[in-house]
C-alpha positions in Angstrom: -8.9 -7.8 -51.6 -10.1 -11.6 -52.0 -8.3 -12.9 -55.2 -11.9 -15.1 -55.5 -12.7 -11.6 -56.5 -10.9 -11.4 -59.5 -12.3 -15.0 -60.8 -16.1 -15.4 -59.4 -16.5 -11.8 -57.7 -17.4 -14.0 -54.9 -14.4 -12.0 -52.6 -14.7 -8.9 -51.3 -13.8 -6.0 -53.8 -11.2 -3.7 -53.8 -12.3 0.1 -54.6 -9.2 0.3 -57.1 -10.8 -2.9 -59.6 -14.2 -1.5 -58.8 -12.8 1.9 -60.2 -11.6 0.6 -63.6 -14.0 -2.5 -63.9 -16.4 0.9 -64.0 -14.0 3.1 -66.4 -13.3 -0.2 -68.7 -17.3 -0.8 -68.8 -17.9 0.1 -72.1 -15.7 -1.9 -73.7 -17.5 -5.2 -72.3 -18.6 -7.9 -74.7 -22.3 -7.4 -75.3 -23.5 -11.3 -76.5 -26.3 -10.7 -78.7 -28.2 -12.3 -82.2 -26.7 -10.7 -85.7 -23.6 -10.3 -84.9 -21.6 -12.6 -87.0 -17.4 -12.8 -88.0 -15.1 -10.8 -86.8 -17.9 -8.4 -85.5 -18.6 -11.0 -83.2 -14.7 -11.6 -82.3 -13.4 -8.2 -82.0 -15.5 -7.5 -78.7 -13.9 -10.6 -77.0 -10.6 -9.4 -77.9 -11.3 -5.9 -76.6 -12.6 -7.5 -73.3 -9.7 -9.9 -73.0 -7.4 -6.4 -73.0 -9.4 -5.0 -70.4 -9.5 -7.9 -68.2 -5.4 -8.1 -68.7 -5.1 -4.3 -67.2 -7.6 -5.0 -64.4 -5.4 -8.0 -63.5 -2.2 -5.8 -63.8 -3.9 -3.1 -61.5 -4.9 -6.0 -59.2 -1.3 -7.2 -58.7 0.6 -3.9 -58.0 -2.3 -3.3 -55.8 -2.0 -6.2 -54.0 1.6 -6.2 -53.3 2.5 -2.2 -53.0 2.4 -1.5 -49.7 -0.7 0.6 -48.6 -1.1 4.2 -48.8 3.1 4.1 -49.4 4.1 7.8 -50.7 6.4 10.7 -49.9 5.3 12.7 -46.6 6.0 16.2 -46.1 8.6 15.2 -43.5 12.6 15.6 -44.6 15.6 14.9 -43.1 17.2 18.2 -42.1 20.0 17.1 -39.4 21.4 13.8 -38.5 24.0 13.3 -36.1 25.6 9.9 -35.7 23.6 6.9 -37.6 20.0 6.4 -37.9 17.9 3.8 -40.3 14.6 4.9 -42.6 13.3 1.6 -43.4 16.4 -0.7 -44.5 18.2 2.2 -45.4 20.9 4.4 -44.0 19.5 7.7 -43.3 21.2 11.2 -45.0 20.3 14.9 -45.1 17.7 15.7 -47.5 16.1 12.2 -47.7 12.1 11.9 -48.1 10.4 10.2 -45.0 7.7 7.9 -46.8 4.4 7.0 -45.1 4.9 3.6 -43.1 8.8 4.2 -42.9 9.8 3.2 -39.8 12.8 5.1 -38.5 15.5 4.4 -36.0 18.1 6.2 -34.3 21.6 4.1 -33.0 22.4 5.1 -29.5 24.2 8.5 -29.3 22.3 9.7 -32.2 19.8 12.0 -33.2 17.8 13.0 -36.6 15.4 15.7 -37.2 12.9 16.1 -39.3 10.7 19.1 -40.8 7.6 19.3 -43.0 7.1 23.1 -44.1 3.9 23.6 -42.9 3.8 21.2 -39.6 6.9 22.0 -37.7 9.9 20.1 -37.1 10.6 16.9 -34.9 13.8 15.9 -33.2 14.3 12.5 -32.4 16.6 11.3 -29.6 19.1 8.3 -29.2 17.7 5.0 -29.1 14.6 5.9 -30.2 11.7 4.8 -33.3 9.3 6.8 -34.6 6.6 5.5 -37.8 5.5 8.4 -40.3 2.1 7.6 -40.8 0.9 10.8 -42.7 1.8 14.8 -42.5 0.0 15.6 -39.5 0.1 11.9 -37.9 3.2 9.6 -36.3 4.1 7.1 -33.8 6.7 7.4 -31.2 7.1 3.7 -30.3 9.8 4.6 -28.3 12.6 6.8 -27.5 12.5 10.9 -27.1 10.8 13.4 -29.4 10.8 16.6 -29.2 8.5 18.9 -31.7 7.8 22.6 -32.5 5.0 22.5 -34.4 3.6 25.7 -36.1 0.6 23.9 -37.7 -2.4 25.3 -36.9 -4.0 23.7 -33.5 -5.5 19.9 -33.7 -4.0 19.1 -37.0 -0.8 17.2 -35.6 -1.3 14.2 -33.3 1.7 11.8 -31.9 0.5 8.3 -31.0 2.4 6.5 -28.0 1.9 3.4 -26.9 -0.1 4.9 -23.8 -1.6 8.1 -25.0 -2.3 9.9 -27.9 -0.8 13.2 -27.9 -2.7 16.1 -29.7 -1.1 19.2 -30.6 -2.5 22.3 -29.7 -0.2 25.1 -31.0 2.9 24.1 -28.9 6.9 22.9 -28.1 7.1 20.1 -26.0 9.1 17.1 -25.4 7.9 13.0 -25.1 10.1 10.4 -24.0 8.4 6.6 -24.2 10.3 3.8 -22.5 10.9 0.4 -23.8 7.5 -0.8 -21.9 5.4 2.2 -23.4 5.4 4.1 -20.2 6.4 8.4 -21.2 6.2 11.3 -20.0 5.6 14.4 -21.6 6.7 18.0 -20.8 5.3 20.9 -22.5 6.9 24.2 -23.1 5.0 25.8 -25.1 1.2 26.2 -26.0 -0.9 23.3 -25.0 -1.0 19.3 -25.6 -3.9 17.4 -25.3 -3.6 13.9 -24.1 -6.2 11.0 -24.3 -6.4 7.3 -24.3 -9.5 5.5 -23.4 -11.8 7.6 -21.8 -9.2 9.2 -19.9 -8.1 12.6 -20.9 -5.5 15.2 -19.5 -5.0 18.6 -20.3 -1.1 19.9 -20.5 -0.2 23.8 -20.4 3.5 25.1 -21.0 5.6 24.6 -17.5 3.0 21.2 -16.8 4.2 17.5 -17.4 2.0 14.4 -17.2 2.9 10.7 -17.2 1.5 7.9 -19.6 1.1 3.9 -19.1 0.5 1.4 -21.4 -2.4 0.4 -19.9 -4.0 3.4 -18.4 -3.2 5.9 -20.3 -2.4 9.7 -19.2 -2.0 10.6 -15.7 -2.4 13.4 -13.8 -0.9 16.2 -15.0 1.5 18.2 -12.5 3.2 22.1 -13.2 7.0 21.3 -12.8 7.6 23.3 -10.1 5.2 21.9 -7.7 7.0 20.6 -4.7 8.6 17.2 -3.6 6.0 16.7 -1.5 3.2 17.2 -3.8 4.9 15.5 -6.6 5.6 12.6 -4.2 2.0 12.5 -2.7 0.5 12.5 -6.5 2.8 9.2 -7.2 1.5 7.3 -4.6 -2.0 8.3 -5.5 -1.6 7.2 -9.0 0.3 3.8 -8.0 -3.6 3.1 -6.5 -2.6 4.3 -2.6 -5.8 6.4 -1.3 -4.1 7.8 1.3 -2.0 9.9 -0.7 -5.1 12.1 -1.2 -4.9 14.1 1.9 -1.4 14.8 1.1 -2.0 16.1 -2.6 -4.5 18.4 -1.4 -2.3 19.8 1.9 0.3 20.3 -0.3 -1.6 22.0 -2.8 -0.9 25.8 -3.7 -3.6 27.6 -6.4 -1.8 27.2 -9.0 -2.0 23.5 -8.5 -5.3 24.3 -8.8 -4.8 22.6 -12.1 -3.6 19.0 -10.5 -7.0 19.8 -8.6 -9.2 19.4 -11.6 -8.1 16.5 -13.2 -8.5 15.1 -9.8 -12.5 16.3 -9.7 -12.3 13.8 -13.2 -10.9 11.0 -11.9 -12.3 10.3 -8.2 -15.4 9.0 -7.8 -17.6 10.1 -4.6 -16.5 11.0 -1.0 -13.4 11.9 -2.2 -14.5 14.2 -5.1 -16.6 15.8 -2.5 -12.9 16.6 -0.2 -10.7 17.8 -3.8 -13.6 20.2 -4.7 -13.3 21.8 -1.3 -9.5 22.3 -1.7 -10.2 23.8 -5.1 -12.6 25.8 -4.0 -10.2 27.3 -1.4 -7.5 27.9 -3.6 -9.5 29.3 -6.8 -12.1 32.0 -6.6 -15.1 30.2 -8.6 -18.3 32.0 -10.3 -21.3 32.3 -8.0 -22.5 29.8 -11.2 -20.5 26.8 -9.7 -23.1 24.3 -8.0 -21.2 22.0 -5.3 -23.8 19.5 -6.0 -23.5 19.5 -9.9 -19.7 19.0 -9.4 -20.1 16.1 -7.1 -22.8 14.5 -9.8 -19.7 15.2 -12.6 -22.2 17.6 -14.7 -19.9 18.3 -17.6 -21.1 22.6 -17.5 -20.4 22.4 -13.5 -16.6 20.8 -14.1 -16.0 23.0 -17.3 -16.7 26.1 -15.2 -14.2 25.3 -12.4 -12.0 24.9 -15.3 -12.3 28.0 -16.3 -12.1 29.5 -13.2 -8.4 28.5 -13.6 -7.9 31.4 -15.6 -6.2 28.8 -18.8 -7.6 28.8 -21.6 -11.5 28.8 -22.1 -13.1 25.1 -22.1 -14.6 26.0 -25.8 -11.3 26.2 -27.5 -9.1 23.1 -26.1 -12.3 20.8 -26.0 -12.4 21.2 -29.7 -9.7 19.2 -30.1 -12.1 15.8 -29.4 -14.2 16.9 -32.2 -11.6 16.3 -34.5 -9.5 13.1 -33.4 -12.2 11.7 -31.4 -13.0 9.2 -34.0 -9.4 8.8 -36.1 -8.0 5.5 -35.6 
């Protein structure tokens, strides 16, 4: 809010003075002939009240800090020394939205919020509360168990944002904003400009700064294939040919990401691998795969045999547009 606003309304208004310049309406003086004395005093005085509790409201609003309040997060464990804002953590304390918190190195904390799950954050490691259902891991290692119902709890990384889908997993964000992110349980969700990746229990992915998520990768691929999808991701085509010899079916789910992500011959060669390796509906058009129609790509993905393409893809719906 403009502090013009407060002496000219020439600022931009703050929905707070707009509130009680609305509640404190009434009282406003009314000029008008006939009124004479104090019947002509007693309005001005009433006015000059409200105006002083609109200018109260106007400074704690300007220097509270937004949206500050008590989350649902609490501090249920601390081991070593950590920092909540410019205070010494403790069991039991109250993580308030915009607290920033910090671990020292060889420390942990954990948090829990009844009806999200619990987080655990790592050594060396910061982490901002924004609301219940919303933080950032700036960096260090988290890991969360999250019982919340699917798409309601998102952790924002310098490279990704990570969107919970009923699931245990754990991120670990370097000091650049490079992580990656393994997934034990359920399903995470990861997306970052445009570029989205899909994580099921045993799968990791990598993040960047720049580029967002990667290509996600089941852990027990082999060297080789983990290797070959490296190189391919550091920008070296040739790698290609060595993701998809490498490939078994279940990295059928490497394979499909891939079909995202490469543009034309080579989306052509990754669909024939994946076509080898998973048994596709009769439905599946080469040609609409090679075009990238969205119902073409979402049926290979179900021909993985994961979850249906209607239930993780609701997950946009809802975060698509949060900031």
């Amino acid at each position: 809010m403009s502090e013009r606003y407060l002496w000219d309304r020439s600022g931009p208004p703050d929905p707070e003075i707009e509130r009680l310049e609305r509640m404190l309406a009434p009282l406003r003086y009314q000029h008008g002939a006939g009124r004479h004395g104090t019947q002509r005093t007693r309005p001005r005085i009433w006015w000059a009240a409200a105006a002083a509790v609109v200018l109260a409201a106007a400074g704690v609003s300007q220097f509270a800090v937004p949206g500050e309040r008590d989350t649902a997060w609490q501090v249920t464990g601390l081991e070593g020394a950590a920092r909540m804002g410019d205070r010494s953590a403790a069991v039991s304390m109250q993580v308030r939205s915009g607290q920033v918190l910090r671990t020292a190195s060889g420390s942990r904390i954990s948090l829990q919020a009844g009806e999200v799950g619990r987080i655990d954050l790592g050594p060396d490691s910061e982490l901002r509360a924004a609301t219940d259902r919303k933080v950032l891991l700036r960096r260090g290692l988290l890991h969360a168990f999250i019982w919340a119902p699917p798409r309601e709890f998102v952790v924002d990384t310098p490279g990704a944002r990570a969107v919970d889908l009923g699931c245990e997993y754990t991120l670990n964000v370097d000091d650049t904003g490079n992580g990656l992110l393994k997934v034990s349980m359920g399903w995470v969700a990861f997306q970052f400009d445009g570029h989205e990746a899909f994580i099921p229990a045993g799968a990791e992915c990598l993040t960047h700064q720049r580029t967002g998520p990667a290509i996600p990768y089941y852990a027990d691929s082999s060297d080789g294939f983990r290797e070959a999808l490296g190189r391919f991701e550091r920008g070296d085509g040739t790698a290609l040919s060595g993701i998809l010899a490498a490939a078994r079916p279940r990295d059928g789910l490497t394979l499909w990401h891939l079909l995202t992500r490469v543009a034309e011959p080579g989306r052509g060669v990754v669909f024939d691998r994946f076509a080898q390796l998973v048994a596709l509906p009769p439905e599946v058009s080469r040609a609409g795969v090679l075009r990238n129609d969205a119902h073409a790509i979402d049926l290979c993905w179900d021909a993985l045999g994961l979850e249906n393409t209607g239930w993780w893809r609701g997950w946009q719906r809802r975060w698509q547009s949060t900031p």
